[in-house]
Every structure is written in C-alpha cells, then in structure tokens.
C-alpha positions as CSV (number, residue, x, y, z in Angstrom):
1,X,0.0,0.0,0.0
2,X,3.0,2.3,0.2
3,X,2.5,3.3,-3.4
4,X,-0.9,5.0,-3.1
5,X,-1.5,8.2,-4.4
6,X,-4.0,10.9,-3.3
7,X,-4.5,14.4,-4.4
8,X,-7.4,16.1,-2.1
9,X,-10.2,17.6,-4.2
10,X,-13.3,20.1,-3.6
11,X,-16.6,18.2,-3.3
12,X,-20.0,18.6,-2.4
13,X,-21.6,18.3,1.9
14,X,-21.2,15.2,3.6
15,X,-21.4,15.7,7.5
16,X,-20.6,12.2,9.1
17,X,-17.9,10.3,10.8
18,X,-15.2,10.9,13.9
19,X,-17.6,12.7,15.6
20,X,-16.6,16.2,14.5
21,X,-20.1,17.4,13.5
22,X,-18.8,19.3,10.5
23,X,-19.4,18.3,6.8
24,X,-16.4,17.1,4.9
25,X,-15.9,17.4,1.0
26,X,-12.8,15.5,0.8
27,X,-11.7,14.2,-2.3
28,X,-8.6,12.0,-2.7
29,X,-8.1,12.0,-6.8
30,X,-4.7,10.0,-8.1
31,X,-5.1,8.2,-10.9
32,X,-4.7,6.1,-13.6
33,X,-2.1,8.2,-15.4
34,X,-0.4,9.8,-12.0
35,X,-0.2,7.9,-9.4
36,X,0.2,4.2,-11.4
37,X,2.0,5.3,-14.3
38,X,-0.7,4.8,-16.8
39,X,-0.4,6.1,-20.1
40,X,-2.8,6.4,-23.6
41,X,-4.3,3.9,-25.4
42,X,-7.6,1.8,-26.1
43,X,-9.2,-0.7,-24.5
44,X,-11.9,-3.1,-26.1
45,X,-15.3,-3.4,-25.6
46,X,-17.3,-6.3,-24.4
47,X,-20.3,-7.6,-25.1
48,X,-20.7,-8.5,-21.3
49,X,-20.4,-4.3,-21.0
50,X,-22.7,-3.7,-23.6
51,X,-25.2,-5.8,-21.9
52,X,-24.8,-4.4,-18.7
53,X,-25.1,-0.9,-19.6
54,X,-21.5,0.2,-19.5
55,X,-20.1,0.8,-22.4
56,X,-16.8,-0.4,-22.1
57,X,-15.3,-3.5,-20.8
58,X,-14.2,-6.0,-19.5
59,X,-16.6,-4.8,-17.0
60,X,-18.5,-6.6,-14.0
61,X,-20.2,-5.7,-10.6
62,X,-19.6,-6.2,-7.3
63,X,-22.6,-7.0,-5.2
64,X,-22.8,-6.5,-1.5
65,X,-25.6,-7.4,1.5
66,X,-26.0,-4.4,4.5
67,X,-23.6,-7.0,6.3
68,X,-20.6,-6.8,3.7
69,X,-21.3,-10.1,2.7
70,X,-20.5,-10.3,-1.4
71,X,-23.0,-12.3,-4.0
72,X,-20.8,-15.5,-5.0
73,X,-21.7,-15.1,-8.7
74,X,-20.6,-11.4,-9.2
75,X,-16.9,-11.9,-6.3
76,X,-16.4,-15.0,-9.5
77,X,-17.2,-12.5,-12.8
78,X,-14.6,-9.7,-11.3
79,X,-12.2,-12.6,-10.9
80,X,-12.6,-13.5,-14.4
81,X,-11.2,-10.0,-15.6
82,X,-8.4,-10.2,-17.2
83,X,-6.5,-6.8,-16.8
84,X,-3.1,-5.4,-15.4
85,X,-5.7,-2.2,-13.6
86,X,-8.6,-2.8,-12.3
87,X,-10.7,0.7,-11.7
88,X,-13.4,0.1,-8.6
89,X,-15.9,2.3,-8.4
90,X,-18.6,2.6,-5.4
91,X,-21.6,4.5,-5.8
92,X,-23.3,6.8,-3.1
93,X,-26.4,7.5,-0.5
94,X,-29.9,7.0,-2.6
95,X,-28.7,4.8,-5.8
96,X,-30.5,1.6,-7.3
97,X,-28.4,-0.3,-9.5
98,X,-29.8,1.6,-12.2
99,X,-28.8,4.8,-11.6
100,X,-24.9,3.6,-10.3
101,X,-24.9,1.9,-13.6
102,X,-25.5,5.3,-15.6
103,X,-22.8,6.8,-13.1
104,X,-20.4,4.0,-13.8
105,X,-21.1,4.3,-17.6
106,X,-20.4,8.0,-18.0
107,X,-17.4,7.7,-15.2
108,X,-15.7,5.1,-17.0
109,X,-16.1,6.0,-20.5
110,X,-12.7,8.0,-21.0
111,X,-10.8,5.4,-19.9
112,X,-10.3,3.4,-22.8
113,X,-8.4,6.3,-24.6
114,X,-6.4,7.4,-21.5
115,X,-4.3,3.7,-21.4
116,X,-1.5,3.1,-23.9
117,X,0.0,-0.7,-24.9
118,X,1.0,-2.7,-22.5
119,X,-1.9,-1.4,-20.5
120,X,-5.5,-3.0,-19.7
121,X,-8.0,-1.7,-18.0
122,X,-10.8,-3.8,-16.1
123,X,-13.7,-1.7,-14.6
124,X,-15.9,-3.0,-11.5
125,X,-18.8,-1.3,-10.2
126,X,-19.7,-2.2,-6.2
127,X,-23.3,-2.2,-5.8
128,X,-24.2,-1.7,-2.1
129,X,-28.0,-1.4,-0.4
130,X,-27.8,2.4,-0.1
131,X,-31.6,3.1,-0.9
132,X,-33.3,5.1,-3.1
133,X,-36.5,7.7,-2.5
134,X,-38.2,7.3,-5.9
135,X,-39.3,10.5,-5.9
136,X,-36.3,12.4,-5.3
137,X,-34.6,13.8,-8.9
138,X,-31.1,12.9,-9.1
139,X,-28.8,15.9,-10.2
140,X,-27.7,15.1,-13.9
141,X,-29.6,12.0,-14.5
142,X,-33.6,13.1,-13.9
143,X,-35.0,16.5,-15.1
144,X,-35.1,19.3,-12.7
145,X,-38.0,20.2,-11.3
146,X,-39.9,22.1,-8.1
147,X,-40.3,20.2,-5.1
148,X,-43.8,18.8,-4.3
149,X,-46.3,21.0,-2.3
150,X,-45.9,21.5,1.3
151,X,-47.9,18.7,3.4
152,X,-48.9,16.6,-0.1
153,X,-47.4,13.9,-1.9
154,X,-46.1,12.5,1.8
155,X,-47.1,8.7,0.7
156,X,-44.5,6.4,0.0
157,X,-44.7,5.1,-3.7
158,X,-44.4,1.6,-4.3
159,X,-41.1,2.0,-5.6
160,X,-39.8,3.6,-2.5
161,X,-41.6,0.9,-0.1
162,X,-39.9,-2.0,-1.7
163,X,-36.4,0.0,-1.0
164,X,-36.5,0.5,2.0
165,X,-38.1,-3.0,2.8
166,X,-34.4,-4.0,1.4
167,X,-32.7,-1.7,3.2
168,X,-34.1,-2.3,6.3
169,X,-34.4,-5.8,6.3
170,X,-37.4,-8.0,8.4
171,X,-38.8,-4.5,9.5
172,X,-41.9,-5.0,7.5
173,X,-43.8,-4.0,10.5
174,X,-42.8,-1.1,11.8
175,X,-42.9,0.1,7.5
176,X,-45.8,-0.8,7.2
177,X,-46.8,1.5,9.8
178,X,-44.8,4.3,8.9
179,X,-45.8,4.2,5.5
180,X,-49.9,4.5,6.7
181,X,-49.1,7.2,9.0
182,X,-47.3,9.2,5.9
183,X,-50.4,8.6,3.8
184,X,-53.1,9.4,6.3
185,X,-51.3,12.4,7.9
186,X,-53.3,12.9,11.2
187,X,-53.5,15.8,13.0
188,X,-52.1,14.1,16.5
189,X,-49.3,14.9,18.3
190,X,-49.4,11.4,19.6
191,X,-49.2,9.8,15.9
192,X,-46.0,12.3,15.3
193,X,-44.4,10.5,18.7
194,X,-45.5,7.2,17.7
195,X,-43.3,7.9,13.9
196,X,-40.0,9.2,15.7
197,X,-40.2,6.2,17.9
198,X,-40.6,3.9,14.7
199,X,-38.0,5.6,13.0
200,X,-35.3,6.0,16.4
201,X,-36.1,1.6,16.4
202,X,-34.8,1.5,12.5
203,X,-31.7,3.1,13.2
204,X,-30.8,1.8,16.5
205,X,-31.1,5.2,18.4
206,X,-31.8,4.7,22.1
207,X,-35.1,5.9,23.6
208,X,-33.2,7.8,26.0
209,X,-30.2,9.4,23.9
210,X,-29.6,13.3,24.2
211,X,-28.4,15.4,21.6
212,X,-24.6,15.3,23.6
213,X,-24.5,11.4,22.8
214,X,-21.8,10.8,20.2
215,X,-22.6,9.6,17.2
216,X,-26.3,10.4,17.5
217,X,-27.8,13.4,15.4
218,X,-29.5,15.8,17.5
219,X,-33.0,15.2,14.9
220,X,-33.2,11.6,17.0
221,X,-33.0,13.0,20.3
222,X,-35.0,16.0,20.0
223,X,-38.8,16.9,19.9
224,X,-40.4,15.1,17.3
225,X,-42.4,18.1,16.3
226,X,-40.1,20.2,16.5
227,X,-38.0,18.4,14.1
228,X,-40.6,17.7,11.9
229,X,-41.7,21.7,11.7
230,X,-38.4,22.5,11.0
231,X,-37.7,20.4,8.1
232,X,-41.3,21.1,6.6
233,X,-40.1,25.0,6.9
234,X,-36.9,24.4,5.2
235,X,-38.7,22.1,2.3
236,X,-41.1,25.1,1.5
237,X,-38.0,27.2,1.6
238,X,-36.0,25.4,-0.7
239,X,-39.6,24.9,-2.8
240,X,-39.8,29.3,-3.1
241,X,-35.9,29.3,-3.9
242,X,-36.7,27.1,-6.9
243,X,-40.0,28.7,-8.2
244,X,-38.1,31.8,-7.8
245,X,-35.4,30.7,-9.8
246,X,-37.5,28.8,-12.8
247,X,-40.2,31.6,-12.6
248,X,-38.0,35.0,-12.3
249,X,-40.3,36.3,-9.4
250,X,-40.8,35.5,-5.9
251,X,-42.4,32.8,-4.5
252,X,-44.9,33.2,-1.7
253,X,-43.0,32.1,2.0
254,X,-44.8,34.1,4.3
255,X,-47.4,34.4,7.0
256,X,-50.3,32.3,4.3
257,X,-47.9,29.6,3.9
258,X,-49.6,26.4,5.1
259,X,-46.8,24.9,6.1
260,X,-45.5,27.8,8.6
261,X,-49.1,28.9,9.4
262,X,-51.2,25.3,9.4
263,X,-52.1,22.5,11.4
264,X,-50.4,19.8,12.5
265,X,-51.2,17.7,9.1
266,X,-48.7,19.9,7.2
267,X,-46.1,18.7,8.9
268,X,-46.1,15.3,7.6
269,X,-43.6,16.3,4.7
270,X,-41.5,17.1,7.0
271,X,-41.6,13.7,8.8
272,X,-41.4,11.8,5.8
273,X,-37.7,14.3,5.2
274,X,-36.8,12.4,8.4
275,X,-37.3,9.0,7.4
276,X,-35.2,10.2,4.7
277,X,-32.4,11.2,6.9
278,X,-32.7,8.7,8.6
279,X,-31.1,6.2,5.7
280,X,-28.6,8.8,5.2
281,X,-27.6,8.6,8.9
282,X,-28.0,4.2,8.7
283,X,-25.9,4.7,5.4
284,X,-22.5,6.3,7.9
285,X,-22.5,2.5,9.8
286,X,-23.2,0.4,6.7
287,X,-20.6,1.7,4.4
288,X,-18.0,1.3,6.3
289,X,-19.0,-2.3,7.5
290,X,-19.5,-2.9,3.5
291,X,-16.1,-1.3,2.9
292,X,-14.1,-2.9,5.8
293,X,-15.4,-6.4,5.8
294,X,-16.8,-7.1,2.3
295,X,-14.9,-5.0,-0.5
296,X,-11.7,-4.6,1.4
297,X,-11.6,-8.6,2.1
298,X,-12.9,-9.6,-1.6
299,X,-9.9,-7.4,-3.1
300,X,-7.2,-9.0,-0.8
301,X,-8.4,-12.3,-2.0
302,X,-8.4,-10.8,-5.0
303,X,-4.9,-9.4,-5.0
304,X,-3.5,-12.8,-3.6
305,X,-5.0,-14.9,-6.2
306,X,-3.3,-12.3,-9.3
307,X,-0.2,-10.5,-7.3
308,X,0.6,-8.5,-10.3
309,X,-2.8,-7.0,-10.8
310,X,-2.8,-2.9,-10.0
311,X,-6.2,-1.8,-8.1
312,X,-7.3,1.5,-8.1
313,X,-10.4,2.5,-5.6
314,X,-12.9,5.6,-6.7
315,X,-15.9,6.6,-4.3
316,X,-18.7,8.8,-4.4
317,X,-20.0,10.1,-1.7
318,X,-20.6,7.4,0.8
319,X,-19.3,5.5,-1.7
320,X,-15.7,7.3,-1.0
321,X,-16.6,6.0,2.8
322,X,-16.8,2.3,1.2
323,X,-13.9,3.0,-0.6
324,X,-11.8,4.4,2.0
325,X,-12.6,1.8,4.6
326,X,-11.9,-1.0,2.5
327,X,-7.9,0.0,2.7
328,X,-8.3,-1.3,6.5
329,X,-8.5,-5.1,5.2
330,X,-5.1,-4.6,3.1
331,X,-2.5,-7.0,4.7
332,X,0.3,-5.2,6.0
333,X,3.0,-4.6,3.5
334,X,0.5,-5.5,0.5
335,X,0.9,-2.7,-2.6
336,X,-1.6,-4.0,-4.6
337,X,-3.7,-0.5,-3.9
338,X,-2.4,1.8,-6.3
339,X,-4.9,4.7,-6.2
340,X,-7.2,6.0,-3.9
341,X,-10.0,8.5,-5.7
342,X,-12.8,10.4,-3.6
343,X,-15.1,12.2,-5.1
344,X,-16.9,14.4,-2.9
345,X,-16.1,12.5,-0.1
346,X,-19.4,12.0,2.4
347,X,-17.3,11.5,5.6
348,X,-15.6,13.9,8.4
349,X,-12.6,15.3,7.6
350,X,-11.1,14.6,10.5
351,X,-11.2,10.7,9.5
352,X,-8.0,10.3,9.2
353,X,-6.2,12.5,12.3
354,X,-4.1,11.1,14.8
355,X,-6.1,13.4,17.6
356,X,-9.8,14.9,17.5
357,X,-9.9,18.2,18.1
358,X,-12.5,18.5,20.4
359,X,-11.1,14.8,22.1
360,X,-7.8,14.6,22.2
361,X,-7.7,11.3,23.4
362,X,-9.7,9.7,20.0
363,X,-8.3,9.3,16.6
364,X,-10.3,9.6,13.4
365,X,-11.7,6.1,11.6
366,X,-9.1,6.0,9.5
367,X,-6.0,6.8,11.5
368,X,-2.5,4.9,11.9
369,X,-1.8,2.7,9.1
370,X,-4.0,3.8,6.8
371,X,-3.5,7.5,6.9
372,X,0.2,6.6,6.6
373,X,0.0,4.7,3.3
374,X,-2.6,7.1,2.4
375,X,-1.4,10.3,2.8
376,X,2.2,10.1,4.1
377,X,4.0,8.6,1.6
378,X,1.6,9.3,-1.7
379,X,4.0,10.0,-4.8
380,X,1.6,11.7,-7.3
C-alpha cells in the first residue's frame, strides 16, 4: 500500500464520521495516469459491457448485502477480468443499481483512450444497499424540477416501499406503519411521537439518547415536532428558492404559507424528510461495514490470487466511505492499492487525524496505518 497516491479535491456536503459534527468534501483523486503510471491507449469493448449498460469492458459488478457479505456469482465475474488495472468504483447514498450503472457508464467512459500498450483496464462497479426515495430527482440524471407542495405527496410510492423493505431488512412492520401514517397524515401529536419512535427503532437510536451522545444526530433525540416543523419549513424554503429561480419572481413564504401557518397535518412532509435522513444517517455505519469487511476482504483475496494485478479504488460520496474503509482489510505490506480517488467525499474530515480536536484522546476512523500509506508517503 505504500505506493498509493491521493491528491485532495473540492466536493459537495457530507457531515458524518469521527464525531466532529462538521461536513467534509474530501476528495482523494490520483489516478490512472499519475499515481500508477498509466499512459494512452484503447481498451476493447465487451459484449458483457454492452449488456450491462456500460459501455466499455471488461466490465463486472460487485454486489454486496447491508452486512458486507459479497453475491458468489458477481466476487467470480470480477475474478474473471483479465487486466493489469482494475478501476473500482462505489456508488453513493440514494442509488439503485440503475442509476450507479449510468454513473459507472459516463465515469468510465474516458478510460479506454487514457491507457497506452501494455496497459488493460478492467472496470468493477460495487453495488451496495444504499436506498433510493423514488421521488427524489437525481442531479444530472432526472430532469429538474420544483419540489412537491408542502404537506402533499407525503405517501411512500411503491417503488420507495420495496427499498427501504431492502434496506431495512425483516422491519416489514414497523414500515408498514410508517408508510400509513405518511399517507393518512393525522393531526395528533401522539401519531408524530409514535413515527419518531418507529424511525429512532430502525436506526438503533436509544429511547433515552440526548443530543450530547456521540454519534447520535440531534434530529433523533430532539422533539419530534419540533423536528418535523423545522424540516417542513426548510422544504417550503427550498420549494420558493426554486419557483423563484425557474419563474423570475418570488415565490410566496410568508405568514399564508400552510406549512409555517397550518395545522399539525402539514407537517407530515416534514416527517417523511426524516425518514429520509434517517437512511442517510443508517448509510454512515453500513458503508464502512460494507467497505471494511466485504470490498476490502474480496480485493485482498483478490490481489493474492493475481499478485501482479494494479487496483485502483474511486468513491462517491458514501461511496468514498466504502472505498476508503476497505484500505483497512489490506495485509500489512501488500501494494496492490495503487490509487485512492474520492469524489466528494461524504465522511468527516477529520477521518483520518491522529487526535480529534475537540477529544484529544480519540483518533479519526481512518488513522494509523492507513492514513500513513494514504497520505504520508503518496508520490503523485
């Protein structure tokens, strides 16, 4: 591992990890072409790409269970790649397999003419359970468009019910009920307690954490209503910002607002925004359980099967946390990681210090050996 190379890179938000509370947008880019040596050329196509949507090859996926555990058939199709790179890709927070496939697709398709001879490329993309809202447009992919009216559309589509039911595994229960009490809406206080305690039980928050417990987001421990208001008021926000913007005049937040002025009913979009975070703060725990013990143990095996084979790791977003985590299952002394790429990296910043700034007795995630290969002795 002492040949990685890293450049940091300007991203996007991402506020998770070591605790700090702060947003990180940390990029690690090194590539193909800087940090392995890698030169132009062309790689050929497959048809087993074409088929799967990407459109180069060889190409295959990598699919992994919320507990890290890798699908047989897909661990044996990367091992069938024959290349002297392999470039493995992780996708983010709210993707299907369709949509990382369009990601992988347009990510990979340079490639080919960046490699000289002597050079192959082999391209896997990791698919992960990261859920996906179906009703959420994804920037680049779906067309832009306003956000739905405050208090409607608060039902969970078919779609999104089946994702979460694989995200949150033998849960059907308490689903089921949250999905009735985001389609009927009632105007209780009680039925807005009864939907934080379901959704505190999905992600493993304790009835009695505070908002000073590490690791727990201050929207579990505080008043449900109060949470919920305050996300409603920032959805009808964001909703004037983007009328405003598509319309050229100003979109009506104010005093007649039903969400700031109405009952307790209108509030119910922004309970269904907490369910959503709630996956987003599930994904912080799961990607690095799918980095550390599924994709960082395939790839070992992996590299100790084909010793000459060059690997070089690219994350999205909690993908970069997959990616980044997976360098903690590399066998002391291994080099087989050449290149460490994150894109707008959804992880603290401070994942990789020695000391926490506000604990000086913790470390960051990814301290010691990692951030020693990883950063201290890079050669990009």
């Amino acid at each position: 591992m002492a040949d990685i190379g890293m450049v940091v890179a300007s991203g996007e938000d991402g506020g998770e990890g070591g605790g700090s509370g702060g947003a990180v947008t940390a990029g690690v880019a090194a590539g193909v072409g800087v940090a392995a040596g890698v030169g132009p050329g062309v790689a050929v196509e497959s048809e087993v790409a074409v088929r799967s949507g990407v459109g180069v090859g060889p190409y295959a996926e990598l699919t992994f269970d919320a507990d890290g555990d890798v699908e047989r058939g897909t661990r044996e199709a990367v091992a069938r790649i024959e290349a002297t790179d392999l470039l493995v890709f992780a996708h983010g927070w709210n993707s299907d397999r369709s949509t990382s496939t369009r990601l992988y697709d347009r990510f990979f398709a340079p490639f080919p003419n960046l490699v000289g001879s002597g050079v192959r490329l082999g391209y896997v993309g990791v698919v992960w359970p990261s859920i996906r809202f179906s009703d959420e447009p994804i920037p680049d992919f779906d067309p832009p468009g306003a956000l739905a009216e405050p208090g409607l559309g608060t039902a969970l589509d078919p779609a999104t019910r089946r994702a979460l039911g694989e995200f949150w595994p033998d849960r059907d229960a308490e689903l089921d009920r949250i999905a009735e009490l985001l389609e009927e809406r009632p105007d209780s206080a009680a039925a807005f307690v009864e939907f934080g305690a379901l959704v505190r039980e999905l992600v493993g928050v304790d009835a009695v954490a505070t908002p000073a417990a590490l690791d727990v987001p201050a929207m579990f421990a505080r008043d449900v209503l109060e949470v919920c208001r305050a996300f409603t008021d920032a959805l009808a926000e964001a909703d004037a910002t983007l009328r405003r913007d598509a319309d050229g005049v100003e979109a009506g937040v104010g005093g007649a607002n039903p969400v700031l002025g109405g009952g307790l009913r209108a509030l119910w979009s922004g309970a269904k925004e907490v369910l959503r975070q709630a996956t987003y703060y599930q994904m912080k725990k799961r990607a690095g359980v799918v980095g550390e013990h599924g994709l960082g143990p395939v790839l070992a095996e992996l590299a100790h099967r084909r010793p000459a084979l060059r690997i070089h790791l690219i994350g999205h977003s909690f993908g970069a946390r997959v990616a980044a985590f997976s360098l903690r299952a590399v066998p002391d002394g291994s080099r087989y990681v050449k290149s460490l790429t994150l894109l707008q990296g959804a992880f603290s910043h401070y994942a990789f210090t020695d000391r926490l700034p506000h604990d000086g007795d913790r470390g960051g995630a990814l301290r010691g050996p990692v951030k020693e290969t990883a950063l201290s002795r890079n050669r990009w």
